[in-house]
BAFIMAR-631536 format. One record per residue (C-alpha): x, y, z. Coordinates in steps of 0.1 Angstrom, whole numbers, plus 5000, padded with zeros to 4 digits. Last residue first. Example, Ala and Ser with C-alpha at 12.3 -4.5 7.8 and 13.67 -1.06 7.14 Angstrom:
2
513749895071;512349555078;
//
This chain:
108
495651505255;493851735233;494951485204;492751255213;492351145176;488351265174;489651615185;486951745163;490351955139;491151595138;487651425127;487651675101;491051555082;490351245086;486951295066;489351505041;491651235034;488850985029;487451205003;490551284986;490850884987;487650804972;487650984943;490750954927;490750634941;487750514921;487650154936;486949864909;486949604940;489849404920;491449694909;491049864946;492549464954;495849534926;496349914940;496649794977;498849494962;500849724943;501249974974;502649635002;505449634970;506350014970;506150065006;508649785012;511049874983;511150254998;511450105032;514249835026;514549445030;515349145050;517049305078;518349135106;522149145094;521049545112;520049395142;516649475154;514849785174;517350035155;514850225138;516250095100;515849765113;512749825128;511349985097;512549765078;511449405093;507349635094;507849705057;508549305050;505549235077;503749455053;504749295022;503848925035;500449065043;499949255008;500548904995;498248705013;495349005004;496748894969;496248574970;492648614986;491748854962;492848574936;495048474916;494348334885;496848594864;499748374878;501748384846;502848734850;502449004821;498549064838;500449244871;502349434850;499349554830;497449584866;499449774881;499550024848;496150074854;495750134897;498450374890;496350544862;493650544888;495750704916;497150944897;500350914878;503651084872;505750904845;508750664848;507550384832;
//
């Protein structure tokens, strides 16, 4: 599978791999378990990679970290049947106001 997708065709082919595993009773709560391990996986690599732990320290990569805490994001909008072709443009361009307000304190 190495096409381009969008966020909904993402949130697709997630779940077809997801589906091939015999676990396929999981549940939000599984996976919100899951994205939790990933992120304290992404959080070992970062420091790692940033020099704040020893190097023998590190469990796994970025790249592989983002990748893995992302299939659990795109396996609970499945779950929640979130349009993230929608939704996240949207959410991108409410940030995106609430900067240029100075929401961020970034008049500091």
């Amino acid at each position: 599978m190495k096409t381009k997708l969008n966020l909904n065709q993402a949130i697709k082919e997630t779940r077809a791999v997801a589906d091939g595993f015999p676990h396929k009773g999981w549940t939000i709560h599984t996976r919100l378990v899951e994205l939790m391990e990933e992120v304290g996986e992404l959080a070992n690599a970062i420091q790692t990679d940033e020099g704040f732990k020893s190097k023998k320290r590190k469990k796994s990569d970025v790249t592989n970290s983002v990748c893995d805490s992302l299939y659990e994001l795109l396996l609970i909008a499945d779950h929640y049947h979130i349009d993230l072709d929608k939704e996240y443009p949207a959410v991108l361009e409410e940030i995106e106001t609430r900067r240029k307000n100075g929401d961020f304190g970034d008049e500091v």
